[in-house]
C-alpha positions as CSV (number, residue, x, y, z in Angstrom):
1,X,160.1,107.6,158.6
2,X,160.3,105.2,161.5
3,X,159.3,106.9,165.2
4,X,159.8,104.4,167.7
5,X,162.3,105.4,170.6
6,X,164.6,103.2,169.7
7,X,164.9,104.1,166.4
8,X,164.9,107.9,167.1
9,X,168.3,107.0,169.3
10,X,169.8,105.1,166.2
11,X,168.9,108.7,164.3
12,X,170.3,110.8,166.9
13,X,173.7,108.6,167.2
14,X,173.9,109.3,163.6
15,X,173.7,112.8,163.7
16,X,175.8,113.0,166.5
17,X,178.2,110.8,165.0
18,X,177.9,113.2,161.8
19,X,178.8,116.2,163.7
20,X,182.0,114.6,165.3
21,X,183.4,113.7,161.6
22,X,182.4,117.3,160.6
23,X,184.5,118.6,163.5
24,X,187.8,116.5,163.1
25,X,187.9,116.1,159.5
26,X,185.4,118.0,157.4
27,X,182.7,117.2,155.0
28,X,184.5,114.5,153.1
29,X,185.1,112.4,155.9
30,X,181.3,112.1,156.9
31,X,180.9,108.4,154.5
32,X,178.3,105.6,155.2
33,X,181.3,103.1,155.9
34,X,182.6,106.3,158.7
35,X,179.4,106.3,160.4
36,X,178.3,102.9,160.2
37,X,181.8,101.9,162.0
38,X,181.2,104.4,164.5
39,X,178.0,103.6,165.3
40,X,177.4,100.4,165.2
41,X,174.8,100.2,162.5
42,X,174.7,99.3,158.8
43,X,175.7,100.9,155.9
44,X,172.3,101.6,154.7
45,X,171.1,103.4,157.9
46,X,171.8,106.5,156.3
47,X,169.1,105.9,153.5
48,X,166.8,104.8,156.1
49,X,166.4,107.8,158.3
50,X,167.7,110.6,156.3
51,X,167.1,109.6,152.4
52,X,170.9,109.6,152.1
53,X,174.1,111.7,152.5
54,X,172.8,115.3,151.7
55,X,169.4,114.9,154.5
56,X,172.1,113.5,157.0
57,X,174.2,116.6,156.7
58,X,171.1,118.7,156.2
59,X,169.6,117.4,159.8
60,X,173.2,117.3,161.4
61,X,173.2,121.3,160.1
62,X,170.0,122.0,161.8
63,X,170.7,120.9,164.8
64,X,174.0,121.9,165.6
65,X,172.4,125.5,164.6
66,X,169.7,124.8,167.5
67,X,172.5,124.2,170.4
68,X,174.9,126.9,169.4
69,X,171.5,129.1,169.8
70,X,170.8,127.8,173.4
71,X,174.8,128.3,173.6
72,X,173.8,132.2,172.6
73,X,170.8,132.3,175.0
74,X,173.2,131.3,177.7
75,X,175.4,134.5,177.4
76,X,172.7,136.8,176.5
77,X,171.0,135.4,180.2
78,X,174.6,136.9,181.4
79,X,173.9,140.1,180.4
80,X,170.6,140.7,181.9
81,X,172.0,142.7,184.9
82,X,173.2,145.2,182.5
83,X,177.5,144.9,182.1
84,X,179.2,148.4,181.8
85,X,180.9,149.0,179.1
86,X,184.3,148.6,180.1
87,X,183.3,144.9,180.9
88,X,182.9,144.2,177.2
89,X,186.8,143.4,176.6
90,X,186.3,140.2,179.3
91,X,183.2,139.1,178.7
92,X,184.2,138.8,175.1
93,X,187.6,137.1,175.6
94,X,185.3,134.4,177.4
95,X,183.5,134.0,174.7
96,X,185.9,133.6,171.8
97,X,188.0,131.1,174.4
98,X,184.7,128.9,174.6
99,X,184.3,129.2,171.2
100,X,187.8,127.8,170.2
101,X,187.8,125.0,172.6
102,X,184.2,124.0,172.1
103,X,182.6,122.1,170.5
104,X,181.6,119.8,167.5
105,X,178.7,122.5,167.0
106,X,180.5,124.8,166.1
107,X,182.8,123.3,164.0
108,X,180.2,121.8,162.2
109,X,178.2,125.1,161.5
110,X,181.6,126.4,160.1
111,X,182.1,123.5,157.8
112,X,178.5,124.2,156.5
113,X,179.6,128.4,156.0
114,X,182.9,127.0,154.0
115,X,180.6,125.0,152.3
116,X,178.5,127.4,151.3
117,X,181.7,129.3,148.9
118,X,181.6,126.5,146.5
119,X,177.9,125.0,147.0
120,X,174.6,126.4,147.2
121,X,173.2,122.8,148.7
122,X,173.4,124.3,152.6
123,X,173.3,128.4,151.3
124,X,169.9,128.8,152.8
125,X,170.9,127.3,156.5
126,X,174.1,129.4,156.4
127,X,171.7,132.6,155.7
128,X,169.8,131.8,158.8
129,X,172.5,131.3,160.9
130,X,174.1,134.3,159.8
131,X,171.4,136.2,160.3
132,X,171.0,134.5,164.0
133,X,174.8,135.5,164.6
134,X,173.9,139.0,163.7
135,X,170.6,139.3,165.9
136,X,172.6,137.7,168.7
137,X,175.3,140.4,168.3
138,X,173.1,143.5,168.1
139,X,171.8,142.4,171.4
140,X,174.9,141.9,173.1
141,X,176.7,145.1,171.6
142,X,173.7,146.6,172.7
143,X,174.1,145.3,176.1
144,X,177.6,147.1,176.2
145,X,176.4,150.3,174.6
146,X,178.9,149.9,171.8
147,X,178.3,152.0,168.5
148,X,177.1,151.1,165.4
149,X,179.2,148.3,163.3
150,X,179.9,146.6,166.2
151,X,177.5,143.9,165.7
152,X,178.7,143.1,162.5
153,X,182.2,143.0,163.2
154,X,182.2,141.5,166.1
155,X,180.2,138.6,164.5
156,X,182.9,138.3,161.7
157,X,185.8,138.3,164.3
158,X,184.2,135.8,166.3
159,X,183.8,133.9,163.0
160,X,187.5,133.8,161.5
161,X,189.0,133.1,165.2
162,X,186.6,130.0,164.8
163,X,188.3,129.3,161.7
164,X,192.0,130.6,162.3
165,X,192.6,128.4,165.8
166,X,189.6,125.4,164.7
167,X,189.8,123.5,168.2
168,X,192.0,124.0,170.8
169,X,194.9,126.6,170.0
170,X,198.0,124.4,169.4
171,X,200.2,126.2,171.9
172,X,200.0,128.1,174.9
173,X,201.6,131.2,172.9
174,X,198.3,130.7,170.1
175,X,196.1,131.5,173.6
176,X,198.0,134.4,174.8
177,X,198.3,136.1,171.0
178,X,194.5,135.3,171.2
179,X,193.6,137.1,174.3
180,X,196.0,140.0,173.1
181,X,193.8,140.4,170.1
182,X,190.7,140.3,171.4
183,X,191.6,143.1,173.7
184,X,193.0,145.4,171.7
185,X,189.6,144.8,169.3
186,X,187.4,145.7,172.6
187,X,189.5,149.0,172.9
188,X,189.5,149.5,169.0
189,X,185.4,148.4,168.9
190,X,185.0,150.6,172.2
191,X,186.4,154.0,170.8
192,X,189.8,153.9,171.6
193,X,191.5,155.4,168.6
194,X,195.1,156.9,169.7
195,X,197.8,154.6,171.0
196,X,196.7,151.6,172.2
197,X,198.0,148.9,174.8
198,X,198.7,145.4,173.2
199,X,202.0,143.4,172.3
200,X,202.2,142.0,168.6
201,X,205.6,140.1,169.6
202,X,203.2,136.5,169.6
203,X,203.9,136.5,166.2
204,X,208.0,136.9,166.0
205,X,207.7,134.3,169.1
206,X,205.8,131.7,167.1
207,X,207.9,132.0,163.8
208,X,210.7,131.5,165.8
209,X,209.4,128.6,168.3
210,X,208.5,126.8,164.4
211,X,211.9,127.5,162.7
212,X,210.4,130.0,160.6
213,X,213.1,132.3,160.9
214,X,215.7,129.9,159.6
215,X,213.5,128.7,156.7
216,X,214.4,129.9,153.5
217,X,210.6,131.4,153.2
218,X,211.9,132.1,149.1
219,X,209.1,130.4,146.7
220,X,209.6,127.4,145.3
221,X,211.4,127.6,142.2
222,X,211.1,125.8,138.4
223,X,209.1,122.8,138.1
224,X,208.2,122.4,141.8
225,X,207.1,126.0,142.1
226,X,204.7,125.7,139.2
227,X,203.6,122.8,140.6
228,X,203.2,124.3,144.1
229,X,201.5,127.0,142.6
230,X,199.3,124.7,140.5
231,X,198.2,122.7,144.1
232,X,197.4,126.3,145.7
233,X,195.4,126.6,142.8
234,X,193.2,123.5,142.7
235,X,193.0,123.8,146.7
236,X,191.1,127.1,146.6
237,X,189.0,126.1,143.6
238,X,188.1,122.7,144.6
239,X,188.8,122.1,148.2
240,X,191.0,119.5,149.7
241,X,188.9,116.7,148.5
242,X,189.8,118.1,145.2
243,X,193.7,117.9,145.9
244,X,194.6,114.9,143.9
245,X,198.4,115.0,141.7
246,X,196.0,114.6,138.5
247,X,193.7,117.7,139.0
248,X,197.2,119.4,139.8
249,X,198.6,118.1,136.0
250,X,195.7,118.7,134.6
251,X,196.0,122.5,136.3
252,X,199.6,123.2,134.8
253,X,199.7,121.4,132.0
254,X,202.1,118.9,133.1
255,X,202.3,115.0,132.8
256,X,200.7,113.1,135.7
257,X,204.5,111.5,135.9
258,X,205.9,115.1,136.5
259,X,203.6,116.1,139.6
260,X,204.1,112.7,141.5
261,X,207.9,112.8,140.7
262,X,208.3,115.7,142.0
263,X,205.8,115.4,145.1
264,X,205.2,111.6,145.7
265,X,202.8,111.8,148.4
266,X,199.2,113.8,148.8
267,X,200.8,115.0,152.1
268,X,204.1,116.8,150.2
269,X,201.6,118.1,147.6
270,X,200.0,119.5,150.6
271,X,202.8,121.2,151.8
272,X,203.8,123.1,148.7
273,X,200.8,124.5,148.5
274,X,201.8,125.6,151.9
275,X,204.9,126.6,151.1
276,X,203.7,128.5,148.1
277,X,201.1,130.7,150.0
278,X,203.7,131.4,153.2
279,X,206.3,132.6,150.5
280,X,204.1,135.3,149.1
281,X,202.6,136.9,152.3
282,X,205.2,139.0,154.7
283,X,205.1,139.4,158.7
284,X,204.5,143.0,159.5
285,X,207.3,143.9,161.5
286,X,207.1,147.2,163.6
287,X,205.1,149.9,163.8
288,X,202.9,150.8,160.2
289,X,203.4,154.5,159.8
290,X,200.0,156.3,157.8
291,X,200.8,157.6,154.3
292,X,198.6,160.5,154.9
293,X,198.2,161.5,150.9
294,X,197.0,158.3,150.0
295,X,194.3,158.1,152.8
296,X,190.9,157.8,151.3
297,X,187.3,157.2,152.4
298,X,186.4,154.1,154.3
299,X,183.6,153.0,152.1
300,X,185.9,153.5,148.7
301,X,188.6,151.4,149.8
302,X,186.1,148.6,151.1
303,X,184.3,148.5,148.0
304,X,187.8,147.9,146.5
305,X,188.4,145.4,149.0
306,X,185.4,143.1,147.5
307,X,186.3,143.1,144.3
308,X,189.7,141.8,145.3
309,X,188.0,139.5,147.2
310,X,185.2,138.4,144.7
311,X,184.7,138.2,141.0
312,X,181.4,139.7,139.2
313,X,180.1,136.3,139.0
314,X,181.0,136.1,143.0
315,X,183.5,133.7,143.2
316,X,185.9,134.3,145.8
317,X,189.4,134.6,145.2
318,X,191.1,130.9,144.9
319,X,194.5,131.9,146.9
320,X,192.2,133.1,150.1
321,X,190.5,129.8,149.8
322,X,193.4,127.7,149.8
323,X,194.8,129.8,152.9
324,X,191.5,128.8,154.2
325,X,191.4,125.3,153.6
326,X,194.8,125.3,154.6
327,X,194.4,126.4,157.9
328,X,191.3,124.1,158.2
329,X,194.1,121.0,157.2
330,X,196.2,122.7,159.9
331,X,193.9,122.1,162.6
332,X,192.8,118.4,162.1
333,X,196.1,117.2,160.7
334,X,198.5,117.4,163.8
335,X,201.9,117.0,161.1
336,X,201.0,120.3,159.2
337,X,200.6,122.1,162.8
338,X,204.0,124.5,161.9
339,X,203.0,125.3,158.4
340,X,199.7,126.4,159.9
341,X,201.4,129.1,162.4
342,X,203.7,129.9,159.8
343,X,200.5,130.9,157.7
344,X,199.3,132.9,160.7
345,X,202.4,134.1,161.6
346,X,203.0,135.5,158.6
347,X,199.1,137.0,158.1
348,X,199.0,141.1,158.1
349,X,200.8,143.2,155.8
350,X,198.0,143.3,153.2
351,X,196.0,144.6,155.8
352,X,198.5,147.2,157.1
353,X,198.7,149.0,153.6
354,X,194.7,149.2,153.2
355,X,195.1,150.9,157.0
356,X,197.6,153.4,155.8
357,X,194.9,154.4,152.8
358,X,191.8,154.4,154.8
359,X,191.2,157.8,156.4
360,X,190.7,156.9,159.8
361,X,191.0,158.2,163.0
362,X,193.1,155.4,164.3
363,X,197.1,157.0,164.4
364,X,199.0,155.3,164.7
365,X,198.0,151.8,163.6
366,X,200.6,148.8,164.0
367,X,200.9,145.4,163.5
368,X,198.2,143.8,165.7
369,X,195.8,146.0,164.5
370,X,196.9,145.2,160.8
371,X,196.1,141.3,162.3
372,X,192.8,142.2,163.6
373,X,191.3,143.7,159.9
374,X,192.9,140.6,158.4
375,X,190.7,138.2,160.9
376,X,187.5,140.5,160.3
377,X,187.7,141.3,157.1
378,X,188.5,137.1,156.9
379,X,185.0,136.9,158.5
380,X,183.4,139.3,156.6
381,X,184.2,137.0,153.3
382,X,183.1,133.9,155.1
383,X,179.9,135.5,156.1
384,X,179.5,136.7,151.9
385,X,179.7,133.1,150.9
386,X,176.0,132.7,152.6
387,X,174.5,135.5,149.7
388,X,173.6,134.6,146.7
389,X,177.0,134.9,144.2
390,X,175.8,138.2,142.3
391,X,175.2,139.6,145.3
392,X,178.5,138.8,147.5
393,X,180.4,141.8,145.7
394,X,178.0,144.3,147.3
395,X,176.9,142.8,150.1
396,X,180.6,142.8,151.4
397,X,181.7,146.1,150.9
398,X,178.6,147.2,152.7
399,X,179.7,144.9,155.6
400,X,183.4,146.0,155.5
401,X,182.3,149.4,155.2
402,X,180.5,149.3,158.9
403,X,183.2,146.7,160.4
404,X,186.1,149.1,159.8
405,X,183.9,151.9,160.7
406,X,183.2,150.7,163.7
407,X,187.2,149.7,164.1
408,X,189.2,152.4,162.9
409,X,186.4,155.0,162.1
């Protein structure tokens, strides 16, 4: 391995480079003819200094994980004068906002955590940082004197966020819905379990700033909804990279002829799989009102919750991983911006009916409280796919179980 200065720069430009491609367009778009164009060296410098593709990604991993921790020593150093409690619901909007308009670090690390669903190559780095996230957590909940669960839910929140608004948010309205949420999580997180403050109308105005509301949100019907159903499919088994009109015939039994007549382009194939997932979740509208003789124990109906969410061999569930790739597409593809609030716009009423069973304390529970269990709980599965598959099932419901505690408890 070469150690001059010079050619420790040409390293570093590559795993800089790398980390850019990984932010803006994911782990298929990191290729030696990408990097080399980039960065001004050849198409075999990847061999040289990182004994190809999988040490590159490996050594852009690592040290993306060592700046977001000197980003978390930062914010812990804020804490040292000792923050009351009530100063939790700021200093944690700050956070998520620097989060979501940050960084390639970031983004990277969360490329390596989706990774880490389908791919045991980077498992062990996304155990580590998980386990960082967690230790940096319990120090800053803590800090705020906040009960036990916070840690964990808090790092699953911050986690999904990451994932549900990638860069930037797309719209002013995506900020203010964000800064809503976050505060009624700190009063949720904090104690606060009767009527809270908090406006859930961000979501009506972004459906209706997109169209939504005029859209005929029916699924897709004959040939093109088995196809758009067949595309969902194949996204949340084999990624976008896997999105091709032939693994889509192959999926549904169709003729290669029948898929590409119907959707001519990769980008309208996208978009059915789009369509497909919007037209089978529902916008909670209004308040959620308890159906006290269903309400059962926390730790019962989160144990339920992972094995909706994983197999026994721990696979997740393909139609949450399309919805996740999805939104990932979303955020580097600026043309599949609407579909992407429509997908969060339409996000929660799943998560209000497993409120109405869980026998909480939280009464009564509404809309934007429905949305925050759907972004934890969507953390919560990100943060599984880092444990080994036969142990995902378990792990989450044990995770769940002290998020929602710690929630609506």
């Amino acid at each position: 391995m070469p150690s001059t200065a010079a050619s420790l720069s040409a390293r570093e430009r590559l795993i800089s480079t790398a980390a850019e491609l990984l932010a803006t367009g994911g782990l298929r778009s990191v290729t030696a003819r990408a990097l080399a164009d980039l960065t001004g060296q050849s198409a075999s410098a990847v061999n040289y200094h990182f004994a190809g593709r999988e040490g590159l990604l490996a050594a852009t991993f690592e040290a993306a994980a060592d700046q977001v921790a000197s980003t978390r020593a930062a914010w812990i150093a804020s804490l040292r004068a000792g923050p009351p409690p009530e100063a939790f619901a700021s200093w944690f909007a700050a956070f998520n906002l620097e989060r979501v308009s940050a960084a390639p670090p970031f983004l990277a690390l969360r490329e390596m955590r989706h990774d880490a669903a389908r791919s045991p190559a980077h498992r062990r780095l996304a155990r580590r940082e998980l386990e960082a996230s967690d230790a940096f957590w319990r120090q800053v909940t803590g800090a705020f004197q906040l009960p036990p669960g916070a840690a964990e839910a808090c790092a699953d929140f911050t986690e999904a966020i990451l994932g549900i608004h990638g860069g930037q948010p797309d719209h002013p309205d995506q900020t203010a819905w964000l800064i809503e949420t976050v505060h009624r999580y700190a009063a949720r997180v904090r104690g606060a379990r009767g009527p809270a403050e908090g406006w859930d109308g961000w979501r009506q105005l972004a459906r209706a700033r997109t169209g939504q509301a005029e859209r005929d949100d029916a699924p897709l019907a004959g040939g093109a909804g088995r196809i758009a159903a067949g595309a969902a499919e194949v996204l949340g088994r084999d990624g976008m990279s896997g999105l091709t009109h032939r693994a889509v015939a192959a999926e549904i039994g169709l003729s290669l002829a029948a898929v590409s007549g119907r959707f001519p382009s990769r980008a309208s194939l996208v978009r059915a799989a789009f369509d497909h997932l919007i037209a089978s979740i529902q916008t909670v509208r209004g308040g959620v009102v308890p159906d006290l003789a269903a309400r059962r124990p926390i730790a019962e109906v989160a144990s339920e919750m992972a094995e909706a969410l994983f197999d026994e061999d721990g696979a997740a569930s393909p139609g949450l991983l399309a919805l996740d790739e999805l939104l990932t597409a979303a955020i580097r593809e600026p043309d599949l911006r609407r579909d992407a609030e429509d997908l969060r716009a339409s996000r929660g009423e799943n998560s209000a009916t497993l409120l109405q069973r869980i026998d909480h304390a939280v009464d009564p529970v509404d809309g934007l409280d429905a949305h925050i269990l759907s972004i934890v709980t969507t953390g919560a599965m990100r943060s599984a796919y880092a444990q080994a598959p036969a142990a995902r099932r378990s792990w989450l419901a044990a995770r769940l179980t002290a998020s929602i505690g710690a929630l609506f408890g």
